[in-house]
PyMOL Python script that loads the backbone (N, CA, C, O; Angstrom):
from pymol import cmd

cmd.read_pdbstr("""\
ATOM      1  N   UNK A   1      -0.066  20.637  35.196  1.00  0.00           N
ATOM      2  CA  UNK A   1      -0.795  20.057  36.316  1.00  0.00           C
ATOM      3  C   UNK A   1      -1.218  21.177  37.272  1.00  0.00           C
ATOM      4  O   UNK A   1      -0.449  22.057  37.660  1.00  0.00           O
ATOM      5  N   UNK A   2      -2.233  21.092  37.544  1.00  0.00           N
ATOM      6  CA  UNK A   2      -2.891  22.172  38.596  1.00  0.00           C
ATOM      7  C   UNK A   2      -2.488  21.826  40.000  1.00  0.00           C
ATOM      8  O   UNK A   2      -2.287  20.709  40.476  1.00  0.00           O
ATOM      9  N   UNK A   3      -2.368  23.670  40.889  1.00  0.00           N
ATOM     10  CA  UNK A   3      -1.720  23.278  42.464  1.00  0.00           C
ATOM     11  C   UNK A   3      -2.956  23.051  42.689  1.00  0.00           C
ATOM     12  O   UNK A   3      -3.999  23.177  42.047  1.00  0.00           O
ATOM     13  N   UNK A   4      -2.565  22.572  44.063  1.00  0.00           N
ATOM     14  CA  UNK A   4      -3.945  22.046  45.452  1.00  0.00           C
ATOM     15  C   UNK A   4      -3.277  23.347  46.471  1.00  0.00           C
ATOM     16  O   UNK A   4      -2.174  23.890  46.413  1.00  0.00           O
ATOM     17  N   UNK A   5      -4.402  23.568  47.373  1.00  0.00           N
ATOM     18  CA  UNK A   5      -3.920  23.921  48.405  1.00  0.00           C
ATOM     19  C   UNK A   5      -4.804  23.193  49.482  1.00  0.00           C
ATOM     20  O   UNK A   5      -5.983  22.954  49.222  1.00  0.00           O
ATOM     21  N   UNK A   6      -4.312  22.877  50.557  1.00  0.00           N
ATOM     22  CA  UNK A   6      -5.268  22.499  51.887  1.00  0.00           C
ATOM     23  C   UNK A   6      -5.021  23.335  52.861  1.00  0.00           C
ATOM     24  O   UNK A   6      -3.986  23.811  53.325  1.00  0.00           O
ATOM     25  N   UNK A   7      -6.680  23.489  53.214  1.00  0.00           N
ATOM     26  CA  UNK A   7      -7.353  24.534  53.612  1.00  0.00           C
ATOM     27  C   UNK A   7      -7.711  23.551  55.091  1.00  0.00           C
ATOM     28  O   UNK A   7      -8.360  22.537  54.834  1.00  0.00           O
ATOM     29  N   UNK A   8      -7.400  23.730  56.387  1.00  0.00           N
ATOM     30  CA  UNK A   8      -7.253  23.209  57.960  1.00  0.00           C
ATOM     31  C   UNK A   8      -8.030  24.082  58.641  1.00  0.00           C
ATOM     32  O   UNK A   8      -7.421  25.066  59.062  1.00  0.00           O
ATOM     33  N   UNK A   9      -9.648  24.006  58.974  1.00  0.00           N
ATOM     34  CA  UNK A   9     -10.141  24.401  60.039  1.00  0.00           C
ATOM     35  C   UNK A   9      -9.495  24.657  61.599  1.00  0.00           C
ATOM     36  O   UNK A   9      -9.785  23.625  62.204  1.00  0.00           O
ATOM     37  N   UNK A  10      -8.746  25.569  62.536  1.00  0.00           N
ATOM     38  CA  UNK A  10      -7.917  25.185  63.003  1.00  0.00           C
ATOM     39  C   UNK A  10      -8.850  26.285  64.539  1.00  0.00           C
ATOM     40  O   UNK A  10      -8.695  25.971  65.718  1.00  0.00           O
ATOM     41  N   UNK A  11      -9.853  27.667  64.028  1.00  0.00           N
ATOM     42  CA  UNK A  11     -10.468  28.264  65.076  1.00  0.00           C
ATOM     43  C   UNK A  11     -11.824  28.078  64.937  1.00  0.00           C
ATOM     44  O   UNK A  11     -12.244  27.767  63.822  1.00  0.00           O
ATOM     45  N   UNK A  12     -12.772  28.240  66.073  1.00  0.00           N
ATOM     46  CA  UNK A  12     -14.253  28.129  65.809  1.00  0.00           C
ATOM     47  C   UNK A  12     -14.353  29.781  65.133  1.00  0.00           C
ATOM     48  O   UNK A  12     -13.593  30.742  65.257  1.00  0.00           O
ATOM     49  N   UNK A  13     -15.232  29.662  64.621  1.00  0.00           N
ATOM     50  CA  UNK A  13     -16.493  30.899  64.096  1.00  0.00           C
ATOM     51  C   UNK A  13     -17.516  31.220  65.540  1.00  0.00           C
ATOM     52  O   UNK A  13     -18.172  32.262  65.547  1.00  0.00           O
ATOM     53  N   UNK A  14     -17.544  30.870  65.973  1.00  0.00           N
ATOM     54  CA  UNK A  14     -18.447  31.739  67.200  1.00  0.00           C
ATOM     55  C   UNK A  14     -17.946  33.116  67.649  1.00  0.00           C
ATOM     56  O   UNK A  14     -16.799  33.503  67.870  1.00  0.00           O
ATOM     57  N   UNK A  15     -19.095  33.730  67.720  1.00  0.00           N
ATOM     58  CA  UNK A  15     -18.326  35.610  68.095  1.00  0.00           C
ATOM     59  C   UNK A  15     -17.743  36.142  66.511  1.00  0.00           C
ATOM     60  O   UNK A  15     -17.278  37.281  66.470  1.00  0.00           O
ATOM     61  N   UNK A  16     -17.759  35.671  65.773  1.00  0.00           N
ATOM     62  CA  UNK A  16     -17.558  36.254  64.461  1.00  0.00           C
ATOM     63  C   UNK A  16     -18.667  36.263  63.498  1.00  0.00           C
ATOM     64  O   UNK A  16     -19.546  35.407  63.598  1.00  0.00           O
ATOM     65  N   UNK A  17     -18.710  37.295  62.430  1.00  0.00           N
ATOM     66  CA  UNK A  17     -19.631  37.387  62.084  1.00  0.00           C
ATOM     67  C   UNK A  17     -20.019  36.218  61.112  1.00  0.00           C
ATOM     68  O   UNK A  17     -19.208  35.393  60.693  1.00  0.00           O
ATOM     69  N   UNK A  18     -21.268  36.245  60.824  1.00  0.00           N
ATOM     70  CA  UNK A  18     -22.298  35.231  59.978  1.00  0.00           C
ATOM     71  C   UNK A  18     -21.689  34.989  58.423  1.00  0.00           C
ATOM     72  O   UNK A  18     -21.891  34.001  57.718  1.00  0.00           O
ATOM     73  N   UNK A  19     -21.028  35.968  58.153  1.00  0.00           N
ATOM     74  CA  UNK A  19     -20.386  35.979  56.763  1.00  0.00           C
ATOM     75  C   UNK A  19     -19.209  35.172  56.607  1.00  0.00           C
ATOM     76  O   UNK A  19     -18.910  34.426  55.674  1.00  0.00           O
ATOM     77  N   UNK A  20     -18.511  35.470  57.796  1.00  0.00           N
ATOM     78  CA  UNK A  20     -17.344  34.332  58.006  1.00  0.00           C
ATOM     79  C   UNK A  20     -17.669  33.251  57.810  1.00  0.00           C
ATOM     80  O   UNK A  20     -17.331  32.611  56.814  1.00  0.00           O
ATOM     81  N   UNK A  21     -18.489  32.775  58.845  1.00  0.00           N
ATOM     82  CA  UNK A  21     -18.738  31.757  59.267  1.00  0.00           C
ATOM     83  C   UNK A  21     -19.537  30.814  57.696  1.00  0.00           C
ATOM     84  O   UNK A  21     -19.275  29.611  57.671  1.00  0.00           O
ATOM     85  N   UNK A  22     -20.105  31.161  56.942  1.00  0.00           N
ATOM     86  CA  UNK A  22     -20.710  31.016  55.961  1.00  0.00           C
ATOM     87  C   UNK A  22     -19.459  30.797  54.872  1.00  0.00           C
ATOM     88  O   UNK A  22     -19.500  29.900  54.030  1.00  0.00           O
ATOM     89  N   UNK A  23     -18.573  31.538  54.972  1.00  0.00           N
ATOM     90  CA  UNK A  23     -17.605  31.341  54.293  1.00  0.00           C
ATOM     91  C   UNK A  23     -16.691  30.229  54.417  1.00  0.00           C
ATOM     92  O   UNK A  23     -15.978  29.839  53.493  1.00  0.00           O
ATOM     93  N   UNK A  24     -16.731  29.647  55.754  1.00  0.00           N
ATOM     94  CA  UNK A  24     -15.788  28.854  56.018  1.00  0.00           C
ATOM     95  C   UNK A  24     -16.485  27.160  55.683  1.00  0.00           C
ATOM     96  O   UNK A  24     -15.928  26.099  55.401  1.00  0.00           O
ATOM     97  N   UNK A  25     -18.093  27.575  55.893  1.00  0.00           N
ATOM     98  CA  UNK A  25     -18.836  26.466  55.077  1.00  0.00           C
ATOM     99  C   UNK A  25     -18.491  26.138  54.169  1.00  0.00           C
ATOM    100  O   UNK A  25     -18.054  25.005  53.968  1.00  0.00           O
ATOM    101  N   UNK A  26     -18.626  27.444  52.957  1.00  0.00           N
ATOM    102  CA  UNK A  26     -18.588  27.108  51.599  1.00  0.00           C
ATOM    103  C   UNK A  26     -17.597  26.531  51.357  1.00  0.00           C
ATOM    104  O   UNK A  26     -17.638  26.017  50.240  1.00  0.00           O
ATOM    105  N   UNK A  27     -16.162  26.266  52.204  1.00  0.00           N
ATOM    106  CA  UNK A  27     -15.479  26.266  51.673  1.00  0.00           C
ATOM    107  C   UNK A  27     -15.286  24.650  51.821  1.00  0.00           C
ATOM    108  O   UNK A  27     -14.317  24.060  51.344  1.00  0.00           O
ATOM    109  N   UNK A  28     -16.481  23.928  52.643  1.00  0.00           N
ATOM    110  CA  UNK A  28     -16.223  22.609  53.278  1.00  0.00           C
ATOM    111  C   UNK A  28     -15.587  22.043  53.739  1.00  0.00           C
ATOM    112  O   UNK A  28     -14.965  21.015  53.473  1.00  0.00           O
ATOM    113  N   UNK A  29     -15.743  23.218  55.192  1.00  0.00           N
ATOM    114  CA  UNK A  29     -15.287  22.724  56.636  1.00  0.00           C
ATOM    115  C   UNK A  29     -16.840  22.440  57.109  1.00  0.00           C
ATOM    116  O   UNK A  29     -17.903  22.801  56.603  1.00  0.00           O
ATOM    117  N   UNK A  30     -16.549  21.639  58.293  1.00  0.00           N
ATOM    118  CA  UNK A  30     -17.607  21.299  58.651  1.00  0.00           C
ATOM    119  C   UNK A  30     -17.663  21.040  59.766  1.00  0.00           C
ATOM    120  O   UNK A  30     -18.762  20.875  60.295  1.00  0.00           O
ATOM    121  N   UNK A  31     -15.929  20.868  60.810  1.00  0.00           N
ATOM    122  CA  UNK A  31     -15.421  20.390  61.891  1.00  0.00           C
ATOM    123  C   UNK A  31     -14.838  21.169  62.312  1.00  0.00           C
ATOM    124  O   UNK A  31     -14.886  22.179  61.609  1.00  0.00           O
ATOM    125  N   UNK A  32     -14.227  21.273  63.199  1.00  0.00           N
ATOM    126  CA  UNK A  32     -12.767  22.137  63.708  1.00  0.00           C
ATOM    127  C   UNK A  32     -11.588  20.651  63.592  1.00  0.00           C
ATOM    128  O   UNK A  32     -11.710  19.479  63.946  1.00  0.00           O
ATOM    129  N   UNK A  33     -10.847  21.165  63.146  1.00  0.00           N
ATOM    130  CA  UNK A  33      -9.397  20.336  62.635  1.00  0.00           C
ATOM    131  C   UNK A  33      -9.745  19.498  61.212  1.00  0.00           C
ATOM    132  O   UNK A  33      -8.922  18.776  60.648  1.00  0.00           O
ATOM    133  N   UNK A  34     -11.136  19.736  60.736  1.00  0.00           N
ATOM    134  CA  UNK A  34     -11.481  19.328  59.672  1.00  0.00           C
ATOM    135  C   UNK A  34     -10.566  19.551  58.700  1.00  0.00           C
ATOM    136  O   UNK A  34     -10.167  20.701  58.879  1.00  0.00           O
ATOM    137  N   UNK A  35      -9.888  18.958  57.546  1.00  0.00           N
ATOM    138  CA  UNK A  35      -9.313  19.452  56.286  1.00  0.00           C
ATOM    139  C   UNK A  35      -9.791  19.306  55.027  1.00  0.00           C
ATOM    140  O   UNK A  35     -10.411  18.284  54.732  1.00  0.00           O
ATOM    141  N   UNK A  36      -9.560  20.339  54.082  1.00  0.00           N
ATOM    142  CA  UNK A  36     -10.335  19.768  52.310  1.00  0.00           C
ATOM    143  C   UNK A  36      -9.016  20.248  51.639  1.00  0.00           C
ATOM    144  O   UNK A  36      -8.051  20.863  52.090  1.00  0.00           O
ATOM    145  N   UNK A  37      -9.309  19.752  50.396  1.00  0.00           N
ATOM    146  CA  UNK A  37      -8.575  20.354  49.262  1.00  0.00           C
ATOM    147  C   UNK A  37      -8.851  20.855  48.397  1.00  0.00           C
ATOM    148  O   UNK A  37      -9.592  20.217  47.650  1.00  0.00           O
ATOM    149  N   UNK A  38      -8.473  22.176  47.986  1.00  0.00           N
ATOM    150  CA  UNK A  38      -9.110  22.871  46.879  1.00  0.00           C
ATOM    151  C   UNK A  38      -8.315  23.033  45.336  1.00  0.00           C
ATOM    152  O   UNK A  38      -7.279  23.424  45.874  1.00  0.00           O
ATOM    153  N   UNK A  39      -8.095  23.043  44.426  1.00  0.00           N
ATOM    154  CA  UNK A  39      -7.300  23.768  43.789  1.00  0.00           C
ATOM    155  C   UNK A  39      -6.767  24.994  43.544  1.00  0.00           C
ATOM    156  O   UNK A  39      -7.701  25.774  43.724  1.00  0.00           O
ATOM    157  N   UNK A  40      -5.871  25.564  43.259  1.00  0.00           N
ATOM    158  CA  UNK A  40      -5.772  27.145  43.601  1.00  0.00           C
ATOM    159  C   UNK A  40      -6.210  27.682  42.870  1.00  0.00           C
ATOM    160  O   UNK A  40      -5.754  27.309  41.789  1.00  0.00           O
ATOM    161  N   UNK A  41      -7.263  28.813  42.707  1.00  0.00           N
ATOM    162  CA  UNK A  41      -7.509  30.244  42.417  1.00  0.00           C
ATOM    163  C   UNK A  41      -7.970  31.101  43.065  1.00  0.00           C
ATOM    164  O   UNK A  41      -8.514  30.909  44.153  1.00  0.00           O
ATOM    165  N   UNK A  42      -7.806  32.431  42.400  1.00  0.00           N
ATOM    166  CA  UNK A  42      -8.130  33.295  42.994  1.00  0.00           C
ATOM    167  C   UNK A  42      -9.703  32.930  43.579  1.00  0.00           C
ATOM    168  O   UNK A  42      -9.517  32.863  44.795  1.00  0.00           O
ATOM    169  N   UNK A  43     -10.764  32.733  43.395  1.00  0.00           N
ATOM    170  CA  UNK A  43     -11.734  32.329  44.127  1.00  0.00           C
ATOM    171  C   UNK A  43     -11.641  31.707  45.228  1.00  0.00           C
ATOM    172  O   UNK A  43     -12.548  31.842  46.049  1.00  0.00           O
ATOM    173  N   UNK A  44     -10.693  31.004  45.470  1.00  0.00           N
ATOM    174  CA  UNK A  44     -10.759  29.943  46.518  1.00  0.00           C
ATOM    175  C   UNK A  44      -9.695  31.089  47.559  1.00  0.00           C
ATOM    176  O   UNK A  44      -9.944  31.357  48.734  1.00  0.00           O
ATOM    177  N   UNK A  45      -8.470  31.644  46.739  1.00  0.00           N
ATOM    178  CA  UNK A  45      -7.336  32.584  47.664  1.00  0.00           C
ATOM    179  C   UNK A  45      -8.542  33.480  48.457  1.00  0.00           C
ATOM    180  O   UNK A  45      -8.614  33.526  49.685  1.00  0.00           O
ATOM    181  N   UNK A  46      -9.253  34.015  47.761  1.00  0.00           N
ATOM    182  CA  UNK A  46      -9.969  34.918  48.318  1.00  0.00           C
ATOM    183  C   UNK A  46     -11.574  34.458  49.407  1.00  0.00           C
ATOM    184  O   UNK A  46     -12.279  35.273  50.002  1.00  0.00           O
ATOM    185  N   UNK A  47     -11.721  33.240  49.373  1.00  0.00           N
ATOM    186  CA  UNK A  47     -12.179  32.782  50.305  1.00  0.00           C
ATOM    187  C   UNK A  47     -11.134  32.675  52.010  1.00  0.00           C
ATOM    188  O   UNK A  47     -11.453  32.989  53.156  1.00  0.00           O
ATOM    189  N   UNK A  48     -10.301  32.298  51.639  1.00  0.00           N
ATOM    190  CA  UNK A  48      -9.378  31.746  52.388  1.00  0.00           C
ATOM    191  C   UNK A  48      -8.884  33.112  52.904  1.00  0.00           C
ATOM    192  O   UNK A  48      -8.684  33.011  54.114  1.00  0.00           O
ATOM    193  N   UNK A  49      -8.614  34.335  52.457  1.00  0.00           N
ATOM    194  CA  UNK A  49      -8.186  35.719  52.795  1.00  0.00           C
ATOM    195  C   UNK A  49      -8.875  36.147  53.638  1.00  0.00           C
ATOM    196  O   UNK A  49      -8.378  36.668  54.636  1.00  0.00           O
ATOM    197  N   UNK A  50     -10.245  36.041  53.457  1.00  0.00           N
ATOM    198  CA  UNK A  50     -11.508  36.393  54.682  1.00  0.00           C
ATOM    199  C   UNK A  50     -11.552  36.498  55.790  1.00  0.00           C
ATOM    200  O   UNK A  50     -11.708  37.450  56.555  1.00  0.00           O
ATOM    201  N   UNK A  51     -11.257  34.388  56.014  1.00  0.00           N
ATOM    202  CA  UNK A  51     -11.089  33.605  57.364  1.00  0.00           C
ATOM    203  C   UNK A  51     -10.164  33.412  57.587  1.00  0.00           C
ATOM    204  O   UNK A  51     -10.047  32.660  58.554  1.00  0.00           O
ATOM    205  N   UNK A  52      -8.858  33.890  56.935  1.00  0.00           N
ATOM    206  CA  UNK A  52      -7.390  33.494  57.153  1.00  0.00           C
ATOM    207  C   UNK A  52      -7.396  33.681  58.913  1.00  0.00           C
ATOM    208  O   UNK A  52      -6.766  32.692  59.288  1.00  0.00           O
ATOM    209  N   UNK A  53      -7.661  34.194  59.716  1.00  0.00           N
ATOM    210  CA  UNK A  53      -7.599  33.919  61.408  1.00  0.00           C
ATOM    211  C   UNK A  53      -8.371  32.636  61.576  1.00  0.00           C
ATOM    212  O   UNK A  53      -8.492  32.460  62.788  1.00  0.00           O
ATOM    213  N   UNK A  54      -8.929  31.690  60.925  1.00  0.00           N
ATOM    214  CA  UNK A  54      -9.972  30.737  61.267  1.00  0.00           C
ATOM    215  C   UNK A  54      -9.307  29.986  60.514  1.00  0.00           C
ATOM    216  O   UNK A  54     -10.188  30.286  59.708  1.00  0.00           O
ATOM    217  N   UNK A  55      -8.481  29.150  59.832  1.00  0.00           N
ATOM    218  CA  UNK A  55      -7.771  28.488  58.793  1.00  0.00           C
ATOM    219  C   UNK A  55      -6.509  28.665  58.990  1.00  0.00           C
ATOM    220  O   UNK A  55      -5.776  29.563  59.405  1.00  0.00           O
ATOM    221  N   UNK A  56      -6.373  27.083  58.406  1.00  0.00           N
ATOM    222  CA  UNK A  56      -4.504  27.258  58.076  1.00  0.00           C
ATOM    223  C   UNK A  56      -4.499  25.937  56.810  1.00  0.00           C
ATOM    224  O   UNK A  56      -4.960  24.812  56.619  1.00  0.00           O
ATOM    225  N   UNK A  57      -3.201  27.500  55.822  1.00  0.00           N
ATOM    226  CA  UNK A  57      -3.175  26.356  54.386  1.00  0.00           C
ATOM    227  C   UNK A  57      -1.993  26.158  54.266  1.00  0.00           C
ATOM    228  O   UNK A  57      -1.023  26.859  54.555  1.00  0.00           O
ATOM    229  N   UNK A  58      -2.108  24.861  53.687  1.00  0.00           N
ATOM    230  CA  UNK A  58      -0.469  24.203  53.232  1.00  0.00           C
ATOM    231  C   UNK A  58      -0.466  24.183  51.613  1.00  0.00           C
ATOM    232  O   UNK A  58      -1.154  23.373  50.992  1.00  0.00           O
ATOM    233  N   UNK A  59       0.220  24.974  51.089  1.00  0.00           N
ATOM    234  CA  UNK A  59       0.567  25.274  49.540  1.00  0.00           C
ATOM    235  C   UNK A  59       1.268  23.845  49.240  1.00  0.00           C
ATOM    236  O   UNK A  59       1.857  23.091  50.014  1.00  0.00           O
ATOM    237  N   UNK A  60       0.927  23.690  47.439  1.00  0.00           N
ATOM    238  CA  UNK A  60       1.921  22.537  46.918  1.00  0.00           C
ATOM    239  C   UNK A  60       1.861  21.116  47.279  1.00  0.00           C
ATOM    240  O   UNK A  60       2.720  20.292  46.965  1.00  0.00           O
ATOM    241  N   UNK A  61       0.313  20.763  48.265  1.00  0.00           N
ATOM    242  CA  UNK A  61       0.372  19.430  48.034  1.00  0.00           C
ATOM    243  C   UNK A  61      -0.214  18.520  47.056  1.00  0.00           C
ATOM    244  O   UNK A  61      -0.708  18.916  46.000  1.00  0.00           O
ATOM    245  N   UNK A  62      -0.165  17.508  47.353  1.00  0.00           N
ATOM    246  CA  UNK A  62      -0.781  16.619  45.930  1.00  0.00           C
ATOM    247  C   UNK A  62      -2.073  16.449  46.030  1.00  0.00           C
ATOM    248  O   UNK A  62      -2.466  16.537  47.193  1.00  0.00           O
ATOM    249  N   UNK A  63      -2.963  16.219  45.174  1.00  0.00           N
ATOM    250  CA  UNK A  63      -4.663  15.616  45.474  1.00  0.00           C
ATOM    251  C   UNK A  63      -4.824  14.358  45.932  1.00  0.00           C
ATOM    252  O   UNK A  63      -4.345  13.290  45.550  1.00  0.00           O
ATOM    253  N   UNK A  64      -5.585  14.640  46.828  1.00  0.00           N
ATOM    254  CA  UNK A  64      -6.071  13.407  47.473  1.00  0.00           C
ATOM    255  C   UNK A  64      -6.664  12.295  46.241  1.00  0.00           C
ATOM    256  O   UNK A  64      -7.412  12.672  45.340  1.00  0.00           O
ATOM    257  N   UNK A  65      -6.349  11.370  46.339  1.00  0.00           N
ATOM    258  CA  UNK A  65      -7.068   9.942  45.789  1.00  0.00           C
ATOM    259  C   UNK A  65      -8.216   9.714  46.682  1.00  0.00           C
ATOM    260  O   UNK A  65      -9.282   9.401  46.152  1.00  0.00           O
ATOM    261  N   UNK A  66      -8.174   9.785  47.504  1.00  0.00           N
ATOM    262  CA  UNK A  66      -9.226   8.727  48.504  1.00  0.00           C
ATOM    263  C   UNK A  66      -9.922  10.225  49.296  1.00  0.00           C
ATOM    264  O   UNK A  66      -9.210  10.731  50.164  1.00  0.00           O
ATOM    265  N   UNK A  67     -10.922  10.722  49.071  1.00  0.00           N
ATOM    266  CA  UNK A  67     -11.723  12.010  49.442  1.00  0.00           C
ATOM    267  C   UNK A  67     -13.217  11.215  49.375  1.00  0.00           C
ATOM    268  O   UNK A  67     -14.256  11.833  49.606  1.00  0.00           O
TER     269      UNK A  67
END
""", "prot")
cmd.dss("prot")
cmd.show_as("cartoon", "prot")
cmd.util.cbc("prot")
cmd.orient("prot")
């Protein structure tokens, strides 16, 4: 069974650069306190490494049913 991780919009992107901020799109945030779920890989770790000051993840939860 594959991990999840959730990925918590938790700072704005303003005053940071355009790349961040683009990054934190892709990653579908869209809010501040917004949350998604991703599955883990390195693609997604390394999104999340970027904006890690703009995010907060909780390892090991289950997938959402209702998204």
């Amino acid at each position: 069974m594959a991990k999840f991780i959730r990925i918590t919009w938790i700072k704005s992107g303003i005053g940071h650069p355009a790349e961040q901020r683009r990054t934190v799109a892709a990653l579908g945030l869209h809010h501040i306190n917004q949350s998604v779920q991703h599955e883990d890989s390195p693609s997604i770790r390394g999104m999340v490494n970027k904006v890690s000051h703009l995010v907060k993840v909780e390892e090991g939860v289950k997938p959402s049913e209702t998204k």
